[in-house]
N, C-alpha and C positions, 0 to 999 in steps of 0.2 A: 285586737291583741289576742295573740295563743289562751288559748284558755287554762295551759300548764303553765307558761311565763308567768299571767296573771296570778296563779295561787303560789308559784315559786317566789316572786316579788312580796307579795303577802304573808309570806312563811306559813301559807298554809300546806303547801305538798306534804305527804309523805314519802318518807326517806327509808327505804333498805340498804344494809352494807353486807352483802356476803364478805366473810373472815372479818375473823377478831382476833389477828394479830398483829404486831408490831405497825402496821398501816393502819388498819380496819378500826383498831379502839380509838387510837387519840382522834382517828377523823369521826368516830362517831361522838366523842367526845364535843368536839368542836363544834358538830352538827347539832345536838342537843344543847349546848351554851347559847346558839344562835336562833333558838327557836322555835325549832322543825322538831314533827315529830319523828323518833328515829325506832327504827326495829334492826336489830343485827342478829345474822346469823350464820351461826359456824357448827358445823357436826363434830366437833369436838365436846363433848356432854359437861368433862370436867370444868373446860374453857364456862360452859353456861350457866356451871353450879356455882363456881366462884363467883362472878359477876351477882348475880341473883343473890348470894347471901354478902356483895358487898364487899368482896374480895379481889385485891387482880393480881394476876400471874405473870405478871412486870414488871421487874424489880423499879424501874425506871418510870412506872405508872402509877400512882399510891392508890391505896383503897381510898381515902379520899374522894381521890377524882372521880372513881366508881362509885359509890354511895352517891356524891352531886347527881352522877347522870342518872343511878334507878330514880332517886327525888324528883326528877326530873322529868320522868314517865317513857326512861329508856328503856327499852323492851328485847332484853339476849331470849334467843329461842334456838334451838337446832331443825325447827320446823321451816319448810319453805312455803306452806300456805300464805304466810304473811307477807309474801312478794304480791298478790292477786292484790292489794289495795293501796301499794304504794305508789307513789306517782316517778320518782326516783330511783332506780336502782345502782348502788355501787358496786364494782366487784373487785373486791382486795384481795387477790389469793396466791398463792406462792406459785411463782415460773420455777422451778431447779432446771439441772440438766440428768439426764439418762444418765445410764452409767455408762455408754459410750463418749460421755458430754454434746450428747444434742439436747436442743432446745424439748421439754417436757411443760408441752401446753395440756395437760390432762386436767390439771384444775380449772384451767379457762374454760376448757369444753365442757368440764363437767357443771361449771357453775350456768352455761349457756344453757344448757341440755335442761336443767332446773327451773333457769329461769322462762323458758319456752311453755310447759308446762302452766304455767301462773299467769302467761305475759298478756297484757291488756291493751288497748288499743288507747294512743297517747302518753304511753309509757317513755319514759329518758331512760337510756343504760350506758354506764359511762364505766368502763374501762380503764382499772388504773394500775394493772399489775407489769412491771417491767416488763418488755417485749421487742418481738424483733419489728421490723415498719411490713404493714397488712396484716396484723392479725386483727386488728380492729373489723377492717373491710372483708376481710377477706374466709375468715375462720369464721370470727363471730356472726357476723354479719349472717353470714352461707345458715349457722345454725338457728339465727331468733328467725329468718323466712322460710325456716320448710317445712312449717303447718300452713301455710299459703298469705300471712301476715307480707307486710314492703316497707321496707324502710324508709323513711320521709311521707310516708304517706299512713301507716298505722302505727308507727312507734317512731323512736330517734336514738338515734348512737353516736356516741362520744369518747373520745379516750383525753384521758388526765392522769400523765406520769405522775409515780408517787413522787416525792423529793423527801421523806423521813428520814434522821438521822437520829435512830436514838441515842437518849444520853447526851442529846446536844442542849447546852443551856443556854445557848447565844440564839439560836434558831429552832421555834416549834413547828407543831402542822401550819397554826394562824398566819402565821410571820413571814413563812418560806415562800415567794414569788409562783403560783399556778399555771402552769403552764396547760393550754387548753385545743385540742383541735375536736373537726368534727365531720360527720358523714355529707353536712347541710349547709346552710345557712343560717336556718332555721334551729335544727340543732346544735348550730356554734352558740345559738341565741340565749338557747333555754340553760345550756351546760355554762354558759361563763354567767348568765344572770343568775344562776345558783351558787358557783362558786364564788363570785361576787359578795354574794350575803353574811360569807363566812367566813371568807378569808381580807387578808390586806391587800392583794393583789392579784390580778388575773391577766396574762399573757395569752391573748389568743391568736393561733397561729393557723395557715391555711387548710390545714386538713389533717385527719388522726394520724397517716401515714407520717406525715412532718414533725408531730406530738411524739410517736413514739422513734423519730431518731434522735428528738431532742434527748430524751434519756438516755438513748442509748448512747449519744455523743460523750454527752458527762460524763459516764462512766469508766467510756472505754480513754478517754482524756487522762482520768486518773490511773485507769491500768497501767497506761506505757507510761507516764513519767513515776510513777511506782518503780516501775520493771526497772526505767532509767538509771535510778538512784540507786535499786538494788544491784544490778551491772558493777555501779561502780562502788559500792560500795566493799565487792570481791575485789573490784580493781585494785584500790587506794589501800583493803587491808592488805596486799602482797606488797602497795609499797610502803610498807608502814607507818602510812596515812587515817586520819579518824575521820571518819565521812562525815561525824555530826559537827566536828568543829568545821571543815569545810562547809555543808551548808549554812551553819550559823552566821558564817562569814560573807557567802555570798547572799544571804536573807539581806545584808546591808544594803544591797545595791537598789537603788530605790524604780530602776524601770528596767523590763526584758527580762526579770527573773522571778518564780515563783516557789517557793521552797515547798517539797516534798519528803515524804523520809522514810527511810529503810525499815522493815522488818522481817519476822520470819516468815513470811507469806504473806498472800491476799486473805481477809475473810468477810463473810457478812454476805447477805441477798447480791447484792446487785455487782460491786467492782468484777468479784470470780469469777462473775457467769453472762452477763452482760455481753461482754465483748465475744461470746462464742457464739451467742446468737447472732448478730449481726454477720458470724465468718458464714454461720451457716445459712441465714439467707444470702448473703451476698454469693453463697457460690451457684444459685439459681440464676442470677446474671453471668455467669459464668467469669467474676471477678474472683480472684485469690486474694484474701487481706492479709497478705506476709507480717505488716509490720505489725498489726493484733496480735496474730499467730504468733508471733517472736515476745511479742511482750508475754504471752500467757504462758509461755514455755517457762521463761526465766524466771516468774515469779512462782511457776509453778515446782521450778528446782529448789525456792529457799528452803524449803523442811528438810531437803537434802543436806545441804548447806550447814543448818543450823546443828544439826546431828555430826557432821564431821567435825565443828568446832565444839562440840560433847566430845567425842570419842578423843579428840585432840587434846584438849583440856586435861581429860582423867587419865591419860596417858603421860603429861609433861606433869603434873601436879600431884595426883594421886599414886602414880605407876600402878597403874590398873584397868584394865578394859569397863568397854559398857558391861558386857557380863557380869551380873552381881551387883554391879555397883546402884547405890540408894539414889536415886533423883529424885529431888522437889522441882514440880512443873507450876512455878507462879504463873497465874494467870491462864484463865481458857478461855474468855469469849474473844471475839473478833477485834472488837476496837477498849479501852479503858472505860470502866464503869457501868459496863449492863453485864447484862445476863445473857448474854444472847451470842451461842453457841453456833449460827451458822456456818458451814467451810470455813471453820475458825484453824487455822494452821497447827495451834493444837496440838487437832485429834490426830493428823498428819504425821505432825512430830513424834507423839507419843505412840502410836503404831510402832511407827521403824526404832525407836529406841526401845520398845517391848519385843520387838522379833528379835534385837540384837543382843535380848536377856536381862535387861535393864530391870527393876524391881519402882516402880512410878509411885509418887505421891501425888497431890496438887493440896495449892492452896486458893484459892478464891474466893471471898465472902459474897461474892454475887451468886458464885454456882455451887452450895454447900452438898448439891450432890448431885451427881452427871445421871442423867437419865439412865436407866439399863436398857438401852436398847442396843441394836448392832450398827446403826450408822454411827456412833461415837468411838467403835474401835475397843483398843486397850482401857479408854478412859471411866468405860459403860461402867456403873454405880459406882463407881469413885468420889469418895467422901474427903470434902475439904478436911484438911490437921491446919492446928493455928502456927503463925510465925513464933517461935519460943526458941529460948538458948538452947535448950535441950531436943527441940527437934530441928533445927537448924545443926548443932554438933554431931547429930545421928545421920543426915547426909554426907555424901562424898562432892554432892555436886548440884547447886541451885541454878535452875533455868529459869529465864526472866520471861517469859511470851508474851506477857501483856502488861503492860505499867499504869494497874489502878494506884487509887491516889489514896484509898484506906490501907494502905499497906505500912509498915514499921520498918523500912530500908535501913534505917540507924542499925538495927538488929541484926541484920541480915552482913551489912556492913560488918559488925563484929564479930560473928558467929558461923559463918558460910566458909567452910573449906575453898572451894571454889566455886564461884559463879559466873556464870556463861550469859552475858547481857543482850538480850534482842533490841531494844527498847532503850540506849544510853536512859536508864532509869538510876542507876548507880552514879551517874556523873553529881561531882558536886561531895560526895561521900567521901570518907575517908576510911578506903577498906581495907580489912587486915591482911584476908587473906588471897587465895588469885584470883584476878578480874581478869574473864575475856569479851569483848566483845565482837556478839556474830550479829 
């Protein structure tokens, strides 16, 4: 038997996770519950002071969980020495895109470039950050052999898409089916007999390359029937049709149909960006992927969209332009119930409603205060206000962007001049004043 199998089966390896974000914790989480010892590390300092004093920076992750794992002899460091002893490495690091929207592998490389540096001979590195198919082989790979190390013969590579859904309570890290390829045989071996140990199931498939279109498929699955719904969803409102009672209606149909649903954009890691990568390898094949390309256009217009039905709204209801007029932006992260700000439509939205003089509030109890930096836009240190009669009265006009579930819509309901619904979050309500829904 491998002699790393051996200690993997044993729980005895040690386990590195470069990044400790929305991926990297709960799997180091997981990895510390099951055993192993684990070290994470992320060059984020603050990300390391919190943990360390037992704190997390998740809305969606309790200190709790954190406390368990230091008890537990989890070890956050921003140091990369402590790769040189692990037997294990994971790398969880954020793929974006350029601002041209190409694929931005700099954290992969840079996490390689690190891990090269440390790397030991019988070492696993398992790859789990969204990607396009051959970055495993082909990028990484190129980088851990150019100190003169060879793969299958002084170390093993792996790749294992994330599947995390934060804020999901139906499905966690444990639960979520593993999907698994590898550079080997041998390192199909080692990667699913460890993923094995920790998780409920483990999918292992022919090769990384096959691993990373499995994510990529998922994703780009939900882009275009996204894009689909929102299509029609401009469709059905010119024929003054409500798209959510339409799906509702064809959710009945118990085979050939899957309900998806409209909002004001894509957000979050992976749907936005996912499918660009794939356009962008695939045009090294010299294939064109229109129908991607068509789905990201049109999802990439809803913040357009959602803004004309503002300027539409304060126009029939108010008789008053965006200009001047007060918005309350409920809701800024990507999906209901986290904190998590990624190409969250937004920051999108509130852009062009602040170019067009708009004077922006928000409310969110997840995001009591938008970072000050410059990728959030208009929204940059914007401090949550609470739902109140009085600050509700003081708007011209409440946008609904995301439909958390601590929110007081009764309120909103009585008190909101007009509201511009992303999210049929209002249905069911009995509101006073004008309801649009974009």
């Amino acid at each position: 038997m491998n002699k790393l199998l051996d200690k993997i089966i044993k729980r005895e390896a040690k386990i590195a996770v470069i990044g400790l974000g929305y991926v990297g914790l709960p799997l180091c989480k997981i990895i510390v519950k099951s055993g192993y010892s684990v070290v994470g590390v992320d060059l984020d300092e603050n990300k390391i002071e919190s943990l360390i004093s037992n704190k997390s920076y998740m809305k969606h992750f309790s200190s709790d969980d954190v406390k368990s794992m230091m008890d537990n002899g989890f070890l956050p460091t921003s140091s990369f020495n402590h790769l040189e002893d692990a037997d294990i490495i994971l790398i969880c690091v954020p793929t974006p895109l350029s601002i041209n929207r190409e694929p931005d592998l700099s954290y992969v490389e840079s996490s390689g470039k690190n891990i090269l540096k440390h790397l030991q001979k019988n070492q696993l590195i398992i790859l789990e950050s969204s990607t396009y198919p051959g970055t495993t082989d082909d990028i990484l790979k190129t980088i851990l052999e150019s100190n003169g190390f060879e793969v299958n013969k002084d170390f093993y590579l792996a790749y294992s898409p994330e599947r995390e859904d934060p804020g999901n309570k139906n499905f966690g890290t444990d639960s979520i089916p593993k999907v698994v390829g590898a550079s080997s045989d041998i390192a199909l071996e080692l990667a699913v007999g460890f993923y094995s140990n920790i998780l409920k199931k483990v999918i292992p498939v022919s090769s990384a390359r096959t691993a990373e279109a499995v994510k990529i498929t998922e994703n780009v699955f939900r882009s275009v029937n996204i894009a689909l719904v929102n299509e029609l969803k401009i469709v059905f409102d010119k024929m003054d049709i409500d798209i959510w009672e339409v799906i509702d209606a064809a959710s009945t149909k118990p085979f050939g149909f899957m309900p998806f649903y409209p909002g004001p954009g894509l957000g979050g890691h992976c749907i936005p960006i996912d499918p660009f990568y794939l356009s962008f390898k695939a045009k090294e094949y010299g294939v064109t992927t229109q129908f991607i390309e068509l789905s990201g256009e049109i999802n990439r217009a809803m913040p357009d969209y959602v803004c004309n039905k503002v300027t539409y709204a304060l126009n029939k209801f108010c008789k008053k332009s965006v200009n001047d007029s007060k918005i309350l932006i409920l809701g800024l992260s990507y999906k209901p119930d986290i904190d998590d700000m990624r190409e969250s439509p937004a920051t999108e939205i509130a852009n062009i409603l602040n170019n067009l003089g708009a004077k922006l509030s928000h409310h969110d109890n997840f995001i009591n205060e938008v970072p000050d930096v410059s990728s959030f836009g208009a929204l940059a240190g914007s401090k949550s206000i609470q739902i109140s009669k009085d600050n509700l009265e003081n708007m011209d006009l409440v946008l609904i962007c995301t439909n958390h579930k601590n929110v007081d819509y009764d309120l909103i309901a009585k008190y909101s001049k007009v509201t511009v619904d992303c999210r049929n979050a209002m249905n069911g309500y009995d509101v006073v004043g004008a309801l649009v829904k974009a």
